[in-house]
C-alpha positions as CSV (number, residue, x, y, z in Angstrom):
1,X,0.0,0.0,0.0
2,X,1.3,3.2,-1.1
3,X,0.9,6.8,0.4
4,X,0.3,9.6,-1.5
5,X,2.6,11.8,-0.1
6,X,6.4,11.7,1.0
7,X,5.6,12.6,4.7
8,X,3.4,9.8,5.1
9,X,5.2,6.2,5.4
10,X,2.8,3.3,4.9
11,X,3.9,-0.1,5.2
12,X,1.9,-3.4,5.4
13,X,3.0,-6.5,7.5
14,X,1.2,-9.4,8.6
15,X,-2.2,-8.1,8.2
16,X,-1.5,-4.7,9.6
17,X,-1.4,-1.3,8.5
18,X,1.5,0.8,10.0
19,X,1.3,4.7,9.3
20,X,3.8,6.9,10.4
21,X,3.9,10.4,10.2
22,X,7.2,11.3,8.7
23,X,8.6,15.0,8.9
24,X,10.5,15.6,11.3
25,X,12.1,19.3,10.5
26,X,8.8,20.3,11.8
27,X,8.2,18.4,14.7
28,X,5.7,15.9,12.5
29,X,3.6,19.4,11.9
30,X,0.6,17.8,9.6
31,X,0.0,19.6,6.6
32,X,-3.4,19.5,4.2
33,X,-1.3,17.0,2.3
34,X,-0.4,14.7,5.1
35,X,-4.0,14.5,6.4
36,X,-5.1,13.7,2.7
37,X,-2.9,10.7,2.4
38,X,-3.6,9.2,5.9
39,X,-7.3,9.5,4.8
40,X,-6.8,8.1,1.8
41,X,-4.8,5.4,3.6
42,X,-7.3,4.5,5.9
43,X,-10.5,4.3,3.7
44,X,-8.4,2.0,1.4
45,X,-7.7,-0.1,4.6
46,X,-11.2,-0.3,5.6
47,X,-12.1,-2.0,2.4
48,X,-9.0,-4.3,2.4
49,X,-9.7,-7.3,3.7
50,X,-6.4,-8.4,3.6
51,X,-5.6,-5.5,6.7
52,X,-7.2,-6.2,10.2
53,X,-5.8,-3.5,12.2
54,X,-3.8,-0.2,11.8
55,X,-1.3,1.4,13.7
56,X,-0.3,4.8,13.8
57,X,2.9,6.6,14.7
58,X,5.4,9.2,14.2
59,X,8.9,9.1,13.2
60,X,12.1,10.1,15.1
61,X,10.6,10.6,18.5
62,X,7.6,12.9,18.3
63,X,3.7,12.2,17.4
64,X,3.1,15.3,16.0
65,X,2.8,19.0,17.4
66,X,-0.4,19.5,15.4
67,X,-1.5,21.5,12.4
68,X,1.0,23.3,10.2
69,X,0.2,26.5,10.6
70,X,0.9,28.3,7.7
71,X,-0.5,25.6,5.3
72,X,-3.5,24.9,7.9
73,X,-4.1,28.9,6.8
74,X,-4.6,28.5,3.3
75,X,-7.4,26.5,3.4
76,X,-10.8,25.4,4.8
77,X,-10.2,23.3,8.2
78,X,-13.6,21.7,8.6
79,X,-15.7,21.5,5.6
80,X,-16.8,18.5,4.2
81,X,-14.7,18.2,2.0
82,X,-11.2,19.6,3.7
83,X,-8.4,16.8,3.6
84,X,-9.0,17.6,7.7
85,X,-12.6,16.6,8.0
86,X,-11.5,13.7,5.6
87,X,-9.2,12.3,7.8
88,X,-11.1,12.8,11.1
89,X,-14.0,10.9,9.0
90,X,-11.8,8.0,8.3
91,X,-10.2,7.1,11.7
92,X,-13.9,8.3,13.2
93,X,-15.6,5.7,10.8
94,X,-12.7,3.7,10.9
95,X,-14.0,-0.6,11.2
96,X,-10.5,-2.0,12.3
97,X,-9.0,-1.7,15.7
98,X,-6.5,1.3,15.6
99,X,-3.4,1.0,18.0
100,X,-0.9,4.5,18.3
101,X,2.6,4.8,19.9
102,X,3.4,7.7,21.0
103,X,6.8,9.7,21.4
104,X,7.3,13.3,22.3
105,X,4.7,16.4,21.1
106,X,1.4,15.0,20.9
107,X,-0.2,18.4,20.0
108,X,-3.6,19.0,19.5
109,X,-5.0,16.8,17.0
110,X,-1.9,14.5,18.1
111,X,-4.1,13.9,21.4
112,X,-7.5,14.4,19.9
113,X,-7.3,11.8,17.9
114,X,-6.2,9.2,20.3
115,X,-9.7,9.9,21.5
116,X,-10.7,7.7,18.4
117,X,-8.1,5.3,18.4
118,X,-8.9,1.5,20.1
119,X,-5.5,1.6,22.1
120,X,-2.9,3.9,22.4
121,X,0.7,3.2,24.4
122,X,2.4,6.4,25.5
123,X,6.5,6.7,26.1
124,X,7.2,8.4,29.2
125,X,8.7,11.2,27.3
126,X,5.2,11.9,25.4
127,X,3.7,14.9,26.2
128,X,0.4,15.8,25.5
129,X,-1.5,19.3,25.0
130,X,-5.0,20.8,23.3
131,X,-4.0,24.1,23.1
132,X,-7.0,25.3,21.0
133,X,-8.3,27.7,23.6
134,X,-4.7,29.2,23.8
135,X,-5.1,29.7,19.8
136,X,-8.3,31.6,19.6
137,X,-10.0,28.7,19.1
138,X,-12.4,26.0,20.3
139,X,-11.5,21.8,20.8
140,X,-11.9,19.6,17.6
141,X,-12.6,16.1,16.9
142,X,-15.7,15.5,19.4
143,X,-13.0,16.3,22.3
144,X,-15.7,18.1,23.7
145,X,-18.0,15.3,24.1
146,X,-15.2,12.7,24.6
147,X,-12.8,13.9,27.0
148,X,-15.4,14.6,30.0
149,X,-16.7,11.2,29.3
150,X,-13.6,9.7,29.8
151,X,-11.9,12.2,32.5
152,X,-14.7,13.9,33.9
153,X,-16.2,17.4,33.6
154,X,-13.5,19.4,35.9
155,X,-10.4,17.9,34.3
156,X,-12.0,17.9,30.8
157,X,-12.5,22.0,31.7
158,X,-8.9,22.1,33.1
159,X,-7.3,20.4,29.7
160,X,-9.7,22.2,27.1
161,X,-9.8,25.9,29.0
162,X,-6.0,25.7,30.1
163,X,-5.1,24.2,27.6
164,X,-2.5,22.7,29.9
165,X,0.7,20.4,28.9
166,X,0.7,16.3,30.6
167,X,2.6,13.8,30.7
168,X,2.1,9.9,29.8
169,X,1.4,8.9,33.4
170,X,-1.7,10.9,33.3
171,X,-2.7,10.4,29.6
172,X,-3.2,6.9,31.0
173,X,-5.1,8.5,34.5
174,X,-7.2,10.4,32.4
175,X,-7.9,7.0,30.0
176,X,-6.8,8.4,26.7
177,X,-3.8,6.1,26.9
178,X,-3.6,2.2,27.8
179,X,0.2,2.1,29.0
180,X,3.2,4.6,29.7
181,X,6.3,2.9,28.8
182,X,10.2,3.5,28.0
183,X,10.0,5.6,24.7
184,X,11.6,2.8,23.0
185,X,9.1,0.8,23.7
186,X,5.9,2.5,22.6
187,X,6.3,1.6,19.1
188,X,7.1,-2.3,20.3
189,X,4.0,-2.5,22.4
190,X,1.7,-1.0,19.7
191,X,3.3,-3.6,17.3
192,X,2.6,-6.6,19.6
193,X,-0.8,-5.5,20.1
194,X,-1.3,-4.9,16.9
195,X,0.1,-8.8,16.0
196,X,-2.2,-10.0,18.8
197,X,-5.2,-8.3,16.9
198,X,-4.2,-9.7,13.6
199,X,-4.7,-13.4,14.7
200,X,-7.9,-12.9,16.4
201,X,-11.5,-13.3,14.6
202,X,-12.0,-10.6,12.0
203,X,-15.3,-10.5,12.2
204,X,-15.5,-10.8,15.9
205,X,-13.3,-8.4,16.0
206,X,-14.7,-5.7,14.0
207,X,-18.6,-6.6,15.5
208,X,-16.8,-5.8,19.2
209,X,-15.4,-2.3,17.9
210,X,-18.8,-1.0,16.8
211,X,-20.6,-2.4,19.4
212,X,-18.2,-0.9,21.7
213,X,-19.0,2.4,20.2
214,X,-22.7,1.6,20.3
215,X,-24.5,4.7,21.3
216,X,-22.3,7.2,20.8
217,X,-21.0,7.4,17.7
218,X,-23.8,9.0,16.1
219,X,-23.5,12.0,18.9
220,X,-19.7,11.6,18.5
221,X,-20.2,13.2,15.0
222,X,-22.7,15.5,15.6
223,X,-20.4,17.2,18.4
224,X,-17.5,16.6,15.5
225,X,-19.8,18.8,13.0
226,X,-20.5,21.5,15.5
227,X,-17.2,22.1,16.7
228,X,-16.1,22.1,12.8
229,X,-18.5,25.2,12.3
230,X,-17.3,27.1,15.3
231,X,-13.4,26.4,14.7
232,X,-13.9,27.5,11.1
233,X,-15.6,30.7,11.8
234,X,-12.6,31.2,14.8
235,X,-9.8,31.0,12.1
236,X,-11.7,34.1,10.9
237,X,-11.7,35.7,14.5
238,X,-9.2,38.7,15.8
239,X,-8.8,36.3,18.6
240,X,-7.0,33.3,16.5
241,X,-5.1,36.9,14.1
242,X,-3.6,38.0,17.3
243,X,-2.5,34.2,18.6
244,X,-1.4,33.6,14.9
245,X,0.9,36.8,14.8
246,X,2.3,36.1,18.6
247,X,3.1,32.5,16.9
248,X,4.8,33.9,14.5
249,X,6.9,37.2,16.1
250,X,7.4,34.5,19.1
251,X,6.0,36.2,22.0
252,X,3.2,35.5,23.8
253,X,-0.2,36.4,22.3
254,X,-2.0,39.5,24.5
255,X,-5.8,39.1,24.5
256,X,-6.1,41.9,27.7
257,X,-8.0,44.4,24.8
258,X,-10.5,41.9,23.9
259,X,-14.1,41.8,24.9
């Protein structure tokens, strides 16, 4: 299986999927072309019956520190037909089990969408952080409606309004991660989980995922759609102008003016 673009690495192996997001000059940033090919990766897997499970990764030691965000700029971040909304539809709708390793910067959509992943095993140097709120923006991916179900209301409000950094230990408190482990090892344990998938019923396998899922998924992308309208119409807002021109002069971003 091929991947359309060069900072996408896709490899097949014993009935699994392995993607790993490959650019690390820019800490794994994702760019519109990235997100395209790991859609495009995904929906082809889902259809494969020759793939059971898919893992997801990042190369050299980080996840990714979230959207690039000069190419995240120059074009829509939540219609229907963004190469972001793609890809959050393809993991979201995604049959298979999904297992991530993590390493380093897990920013923003780098934790989000462990939200939607089956298993997830953290290094102890992984840190985590949804900074959206920090941006001028709002949360993404149904973290809105996923994170207080798994972490409760106060510390969902303390990640999301914060927008606070943590570590693995409490990625695994907080139930967005299965194990912290030895950096080297995150990638091992995702590929022995993944093996361990691979051997079981396919069928049974796929049947436990959705019922799993039962009940929520349908709110899970309603709350996705909603937060899409309001994050696009933030990328518009003074707010997200004045964090994206701190970002770039390097200082903090000074909302004291602001209403």
């Amino acid at each position: 299986m091929q991947s359309s673009c060069a900072e996408i690495q896709a490899r097949v192996s014993d009935r699994v999927l392995e993607i790993t997001i490959n650019r690390p000059e820019r800490k794994n940033a994702l760019t519109m072309a990235m997100y395209s090919a790991m859609a495009e990766l995904l929906d082809n897997a889902a259809k494969d019956a020759a793939i059971r499970v898919a893992i997801i990764a990042g190369a050299e030691g980080v996840f990714t520190s979230g959207n690039d965000l000069m190419d995240f700029l120059g074009g829509s971040a939540s219609g229907a037909d963004s190469p972001v909304w793609q890809f959050m539809a393809a993991l979201y709708n995604f049959p298979k089990p999904v297992v991530a390793a993590v390493n380093g910067p897990a920013v923003g959509i780098g934790t989000t969408m462990l939200l939607h992943c089956d298993m997830a095993f953290a290094g102890r140097d992984a840190m985590f952080q949804m900074p959206f709120v920090n941006l001028g923006l709002c949360p993404e991916y149904a973290s809105s409606f996923f994170l207080p179900r798994l972490a409760g209301h106060a510390k969902a409000s303390e990640l999301l309004l914060l927008g606070k950094k943590f570590g693995a230990e409490e990625a695994v408190e907080l139930g967005i991660c299965n194990a912290a482990v030895a950096a080297e090892e995150a990638l091992v344990r995702a590929r022995e989980t993944a093996a361990e998938l691979a051997t079981k019923a396919p069928e049974a396998v796929r049947l436990t995922k959705q019922l799993l899922r039962q009940g929520i998924q349908q709110r899970g992308l309603e709350c996705m759609r909603e937060e899409g309208s309001h994050f696009q119409q933030r990328l518009s807002s003074a707010e997200f102008r004045e964090a994206a021109t701190a970002f770039m002069e390097k200082r903090p971003a000074d909302f004291s003016s602001f209403e």
